[in-house]
LUMFI-396100 format. One line per 3 residues: number of its first residue (from 0); for each residue x, y, z of C-alpha. Coordinates in steps of 0.001 Angstrom, whole numbers. Layout:
<rs>
NUM = X Y Z  ...
</rs>
This chain:
<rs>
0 = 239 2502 28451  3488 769 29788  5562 2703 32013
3 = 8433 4831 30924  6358 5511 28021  5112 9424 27846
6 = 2956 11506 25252  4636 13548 23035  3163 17013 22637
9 = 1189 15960 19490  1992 12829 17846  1033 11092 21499
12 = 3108 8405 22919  6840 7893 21963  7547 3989 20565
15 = 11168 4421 20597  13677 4967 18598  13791 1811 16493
18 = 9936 2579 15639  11445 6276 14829  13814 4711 12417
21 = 11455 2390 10279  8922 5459 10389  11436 7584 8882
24 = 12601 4930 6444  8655 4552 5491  8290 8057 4914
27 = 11342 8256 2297  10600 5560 591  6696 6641 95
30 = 7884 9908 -772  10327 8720 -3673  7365 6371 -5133
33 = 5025 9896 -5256  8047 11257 -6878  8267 9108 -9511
36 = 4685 8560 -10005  3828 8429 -13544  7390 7595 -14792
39 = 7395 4518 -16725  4265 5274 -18915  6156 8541 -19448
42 = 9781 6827 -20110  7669 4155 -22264  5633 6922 -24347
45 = 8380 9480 -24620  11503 7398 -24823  10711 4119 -26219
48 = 7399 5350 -28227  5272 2671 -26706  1554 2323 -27579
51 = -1080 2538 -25127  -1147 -1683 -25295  2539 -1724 -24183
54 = 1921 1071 -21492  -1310 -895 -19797  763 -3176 -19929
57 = 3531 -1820 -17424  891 -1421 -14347  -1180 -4899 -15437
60 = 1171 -7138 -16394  3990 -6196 -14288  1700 -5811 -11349
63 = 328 -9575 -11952  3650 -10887 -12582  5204 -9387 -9734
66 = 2241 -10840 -7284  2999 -14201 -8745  7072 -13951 -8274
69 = 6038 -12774 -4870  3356 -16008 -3678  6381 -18216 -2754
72 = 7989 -15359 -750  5773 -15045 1788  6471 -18890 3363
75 = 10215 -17973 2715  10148 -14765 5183  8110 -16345 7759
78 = 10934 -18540 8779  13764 -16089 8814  13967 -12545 10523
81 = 12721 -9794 9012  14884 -6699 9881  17680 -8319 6920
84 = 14902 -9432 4417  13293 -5711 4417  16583 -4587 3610
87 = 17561 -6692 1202  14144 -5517 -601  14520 -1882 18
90 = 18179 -2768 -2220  16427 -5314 -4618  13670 -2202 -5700
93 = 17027 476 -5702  19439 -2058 -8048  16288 -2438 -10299
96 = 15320 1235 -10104  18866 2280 -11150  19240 5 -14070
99 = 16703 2703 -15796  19043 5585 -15468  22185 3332 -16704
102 = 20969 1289 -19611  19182 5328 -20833  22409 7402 -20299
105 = 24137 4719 -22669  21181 4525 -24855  19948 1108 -24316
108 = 16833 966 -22358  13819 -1056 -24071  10376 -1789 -22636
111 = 11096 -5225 -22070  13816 -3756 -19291  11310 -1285 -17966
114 = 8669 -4504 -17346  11128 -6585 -15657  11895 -3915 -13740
117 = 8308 -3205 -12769  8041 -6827 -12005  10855 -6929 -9308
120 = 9736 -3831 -7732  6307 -5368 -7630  7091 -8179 -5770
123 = 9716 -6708 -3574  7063 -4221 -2427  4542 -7220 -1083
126 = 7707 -9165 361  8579 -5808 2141  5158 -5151 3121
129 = 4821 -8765 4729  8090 -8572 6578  7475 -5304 7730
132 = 3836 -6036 9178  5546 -9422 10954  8619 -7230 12386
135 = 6134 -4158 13332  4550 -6917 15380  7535 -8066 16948
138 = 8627 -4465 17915  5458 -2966 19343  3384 -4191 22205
141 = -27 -4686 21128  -1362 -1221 22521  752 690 20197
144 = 74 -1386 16872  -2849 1310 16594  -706 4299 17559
147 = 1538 2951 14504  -102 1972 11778  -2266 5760 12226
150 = 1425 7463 12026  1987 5104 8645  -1174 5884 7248
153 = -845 9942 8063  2493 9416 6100  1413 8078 3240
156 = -1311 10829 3149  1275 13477 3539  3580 11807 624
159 = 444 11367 -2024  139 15200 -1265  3768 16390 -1170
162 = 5221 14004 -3987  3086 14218 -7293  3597 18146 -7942
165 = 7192 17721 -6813  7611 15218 -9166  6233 16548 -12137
168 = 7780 19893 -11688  11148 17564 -11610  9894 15587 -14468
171 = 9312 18717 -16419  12586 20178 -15455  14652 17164 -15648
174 = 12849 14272 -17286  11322 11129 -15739  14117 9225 -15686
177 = 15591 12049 -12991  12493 10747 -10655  13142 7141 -11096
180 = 16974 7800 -10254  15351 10070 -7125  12619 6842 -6336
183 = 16375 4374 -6370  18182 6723 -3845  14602 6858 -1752
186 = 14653 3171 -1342  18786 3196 -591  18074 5644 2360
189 = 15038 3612 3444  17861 232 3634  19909 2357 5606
192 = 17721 3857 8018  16436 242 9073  19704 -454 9222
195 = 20256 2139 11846  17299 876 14127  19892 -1300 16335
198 = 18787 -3736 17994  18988 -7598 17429  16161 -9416 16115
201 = 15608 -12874 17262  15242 -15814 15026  11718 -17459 14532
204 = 11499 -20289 16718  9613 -22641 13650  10396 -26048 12956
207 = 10730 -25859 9100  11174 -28523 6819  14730 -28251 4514
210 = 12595 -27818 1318  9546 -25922 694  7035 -28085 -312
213 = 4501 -26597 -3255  1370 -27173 -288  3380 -24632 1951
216 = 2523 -21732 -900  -1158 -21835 50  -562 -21628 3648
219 = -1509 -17966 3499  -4770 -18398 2107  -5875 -21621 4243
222 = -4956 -19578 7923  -7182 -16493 6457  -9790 -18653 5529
225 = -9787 -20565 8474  -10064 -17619 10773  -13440 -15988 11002
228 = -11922 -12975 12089  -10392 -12783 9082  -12068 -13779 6803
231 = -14539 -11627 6014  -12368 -8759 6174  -10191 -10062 3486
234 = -13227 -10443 1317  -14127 -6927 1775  -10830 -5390 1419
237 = -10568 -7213 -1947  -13468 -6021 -3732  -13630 -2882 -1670
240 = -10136 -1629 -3189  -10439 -3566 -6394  -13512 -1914 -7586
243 = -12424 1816 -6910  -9595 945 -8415  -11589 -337 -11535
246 = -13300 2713 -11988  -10375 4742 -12016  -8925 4885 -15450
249 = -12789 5844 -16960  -12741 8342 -15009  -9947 9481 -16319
252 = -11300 9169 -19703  -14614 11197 -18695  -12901 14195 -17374
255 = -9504 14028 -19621  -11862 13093 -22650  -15232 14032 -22909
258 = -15674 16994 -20508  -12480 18119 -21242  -10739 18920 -18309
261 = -6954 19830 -17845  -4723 17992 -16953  -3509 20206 -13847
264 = -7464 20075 -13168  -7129 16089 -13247  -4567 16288 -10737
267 = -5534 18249 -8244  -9083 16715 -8286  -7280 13377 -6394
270 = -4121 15688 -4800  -6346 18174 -2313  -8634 15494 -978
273 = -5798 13516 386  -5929 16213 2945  -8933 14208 3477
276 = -6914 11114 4569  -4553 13014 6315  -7514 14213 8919
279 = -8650 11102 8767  -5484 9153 9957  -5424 11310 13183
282 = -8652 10543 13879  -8565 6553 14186  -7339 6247 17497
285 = -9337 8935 19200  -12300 7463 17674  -11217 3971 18617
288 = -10162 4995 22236  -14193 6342 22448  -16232 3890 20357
291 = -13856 785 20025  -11861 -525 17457  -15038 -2355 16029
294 = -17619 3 15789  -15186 2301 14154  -14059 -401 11653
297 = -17863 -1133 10635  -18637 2301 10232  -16028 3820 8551
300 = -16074 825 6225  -19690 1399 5948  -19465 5200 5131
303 = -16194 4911 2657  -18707 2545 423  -21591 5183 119
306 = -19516 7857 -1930  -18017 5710 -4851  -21449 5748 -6395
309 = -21625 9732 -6986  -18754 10065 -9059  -21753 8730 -11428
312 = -23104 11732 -11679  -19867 13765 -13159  -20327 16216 -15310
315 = -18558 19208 -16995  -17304 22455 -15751  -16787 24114 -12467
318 = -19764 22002 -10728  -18059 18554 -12191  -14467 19462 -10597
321 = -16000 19848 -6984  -18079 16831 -7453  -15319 14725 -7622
324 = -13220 16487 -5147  -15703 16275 -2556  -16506 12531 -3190
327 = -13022 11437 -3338  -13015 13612 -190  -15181 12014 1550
330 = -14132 8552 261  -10320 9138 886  -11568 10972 4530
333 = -13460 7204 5340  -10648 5488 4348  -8060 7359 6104
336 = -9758 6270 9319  -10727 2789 8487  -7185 1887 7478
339 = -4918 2074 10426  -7958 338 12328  -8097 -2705 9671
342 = -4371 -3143 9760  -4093 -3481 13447  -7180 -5520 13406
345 = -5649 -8062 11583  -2360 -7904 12871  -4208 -8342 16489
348 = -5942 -11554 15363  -2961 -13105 12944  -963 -15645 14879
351 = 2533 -14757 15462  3989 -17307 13394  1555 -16971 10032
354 = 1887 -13000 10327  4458 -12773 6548  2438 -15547 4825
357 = -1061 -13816 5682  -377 -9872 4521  1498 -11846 1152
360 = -1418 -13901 416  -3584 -10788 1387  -1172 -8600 -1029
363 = -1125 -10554 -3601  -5062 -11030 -4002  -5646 -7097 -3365
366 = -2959 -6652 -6508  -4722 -9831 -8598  -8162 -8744 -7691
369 = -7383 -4713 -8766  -5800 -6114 -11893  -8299 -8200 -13253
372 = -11464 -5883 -12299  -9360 -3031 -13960  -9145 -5147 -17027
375 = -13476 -6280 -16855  -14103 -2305 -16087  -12319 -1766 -19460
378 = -14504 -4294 -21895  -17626 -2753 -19257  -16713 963 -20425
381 = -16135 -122 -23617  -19911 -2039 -24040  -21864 490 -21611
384 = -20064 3757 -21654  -17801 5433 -18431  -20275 7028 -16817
387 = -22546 3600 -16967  -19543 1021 -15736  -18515 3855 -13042
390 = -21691 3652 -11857  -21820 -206 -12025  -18723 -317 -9983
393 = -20424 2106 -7617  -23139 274 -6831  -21366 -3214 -6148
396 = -19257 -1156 -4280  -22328 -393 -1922  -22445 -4321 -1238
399 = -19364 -4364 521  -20050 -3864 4062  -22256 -6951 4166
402 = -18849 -8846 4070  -17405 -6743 7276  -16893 -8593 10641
405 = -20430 -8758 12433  -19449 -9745 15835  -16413 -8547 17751
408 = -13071 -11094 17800  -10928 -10587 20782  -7215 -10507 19867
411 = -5369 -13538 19920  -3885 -14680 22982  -197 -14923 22154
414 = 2698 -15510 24558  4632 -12396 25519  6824 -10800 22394
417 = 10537 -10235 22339  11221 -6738 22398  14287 -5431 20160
420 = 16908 -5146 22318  20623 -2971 22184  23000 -4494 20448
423 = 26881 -3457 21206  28393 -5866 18882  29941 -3932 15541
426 = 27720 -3324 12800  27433 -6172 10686  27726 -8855 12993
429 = 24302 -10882 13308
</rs>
């Protein structure tokens, strides 16, 4: 640990008060997307009397779309500095957010508004997401990236568990379009509390060409696939999260459907395990600091695959409602560790200057790769049954630590980073 640096009393070691900032503006943000989860099928089914076509179509269309708008952005972001383009998307998401509440209180919000919208926020979330993972490089010396991305993680834990039942009692109190106006604001306060981090950010020192040329979009996907580091976790990741993803909505049909479950039952089958993650979070860099940060990330990406499988085995009734609570449990506890440990991974071994294109092109494949297996799991549920294509899903799923890293990588060897420093010139200038 650097000097001047000391442990907090339970978070550990202080990063600063920039860090604190773009924590803080993390955490609102995260918690105004929980808030607002569920909204648009709601605003589509109970405002605009969509069908359930129209409605899958708001998460898997507007997802896809958005991933596309986004492809271009990542070259774009590399070559400017980051601090500006997060805020500019943290605005982008609130304008399009707040067009909801507008074109409703004068009675002219249609679906096709709600799936542009969903397509801007999509693809300001994986431009934010890229800059944010370049700047958090920039900021941090490479023995905090850990320290970090744990603190990120344990938010995003904390939200899932907090936001939800805050937002539907809000949503049943005040209607879903109160929860998109609340998700707007979140994003607002996130712009501003970046804002407040100080500090002047200096520009990327890349020879770029005036134009981007249509070769430069791929440059994402050649540098991961050049990289054995990298590769193989990007594989992994991929069909890791796209298959639990895919499973998802027939589960929802098993225990909303056939066994019957209610719908305060459905919920709180996926809102008390994220405890799980929680636990999990603060774990990663004890466990890393004993065993090293690869034979955690090999077993914790090992043990998050076994669990998928046994949601198989649902059934009705008291016993079925524990089953799935203790295997997303266990699944969301295994993840909760392995994902602060992946993301500094491959922050460690991403060059400095490929850091926005890489997490876009890894964004946009995660996104393109849920989609489409979402849509397969659907005709596979529809042929074979839930309970079958879950199973299917679980299985593969057990496949996916042959595509971990075997061998440890060392980090890349990059010159020394420029640390954010104080800047006294009045706000707005540079």
């Amino acid at each position: 640990m650097k000097s001047g640096r000391r442990p907090g009393p339970v978070l550990g070691p202080r990063l600063g008060r920039p860090f604190g900032w773009l924590w803080a503006a993390y955490g609102t943000s995260a918690l105004g997307t929980w808030l607002a989860f569920g909204a648009f099928p709601l605003i589509a089914i109970r405002v605009l009397d969509a069908g359930p076509a129209e409605v899958a179509a708001l998460s898997s269309v507007g997802a896809a779309a958005g991933a596309a708008v986004a492809v271009p952005l990542g070259p774009w972001v590399e070559f400017r500095r980051k601090r500006p383009v997060l805020i500019g998307m943290d605005l982008a998401r609130c304008a399009a957010l707040l067009t909801i509440p507008v074109a409703f209180a004068f009675g002219v919000l249609t679906f096709p508004q709600l799936l542009l919208v969903s397509v801007v926020v999509a693809a300001a979330d994986i431009t934010f997401r890229a800059a944010s993972g370049a700047y958090l490089k920039t900021l941090l010396p490479a023995e905090d990236l850990l320290v970090a991305n744990a603190r990120f993680e344990s938010t995003a834990w904390t939200t899932t568990i907090v936001g939800p039942p805050l937002g539907g009692a809000a949503i049943g109190f005040l209607g879903p379009v109160a929860t998109v106006l609340a998700d707007a604001v979140s994003y607002l306060l996130s712009a501003l509390g970046i804002r407040a981090m100080g500090g002047r950010e200096a520009r990327p020192e890349l020879r770029r060409a005036a134009r981007m040329r249509p070769g430069d979009l791929l440059d994402g996907w050649r540098y991961i696939l050049s990289e054995p580091a990298l590769r193989p976790l990007f594989f992994n990741t991929a069909l890791f999260n796209g298959l639990v993803m895919a499973a998802e909505p027939l589960l929802a049909v098993l225990m909303l459907g056939r066994f019957g479950f209610a719908p305060w039952q459905y919920g709180l089958a996926f809102a008390a395990p994220a405890l799980a993650g929680l636990a999990g979070a603060r774990l990663a860099r004890p466990l890393v600091t004993r065993y090293g940060q690869h034979r955690v990330l090999v077993a914790s990406g090992v043990l998050r695959a076994l669990w998928p499988v046994g949601l198989a085995f649902l059934g009705p009734g008291t016993k079925g409602l524990l089953l799935v609570m203790g295997v997303e449990a266990g699944l969301i506890f295994c993840c909760g560790v392995f994902n602060p440990v992946y993301a500094t991974y491959r922050l460690e071994r991403t060059a400095p200057d490929r850091v926005a294109r890489t997490l876009s092109a890894w964004t946009v494949t995660s996104k393109s790769s849920a989609a489409l297996l979402t849509a397969v799991w659907g005709v596979l549920g529809g042929l074979l049954g839930p309970r079958t294509a879950i199973g299917l899903a679980g299985v593969l799923v057990l496949t996916t630590p042959l595509l971990l890293p075997r061998r440890t990588a060392a980090p890349l060897s990059a010159p020394a980073r420029r640390r954010t420093v104080p800047d006294h010139r009045p706000p707005g200038r540079g």
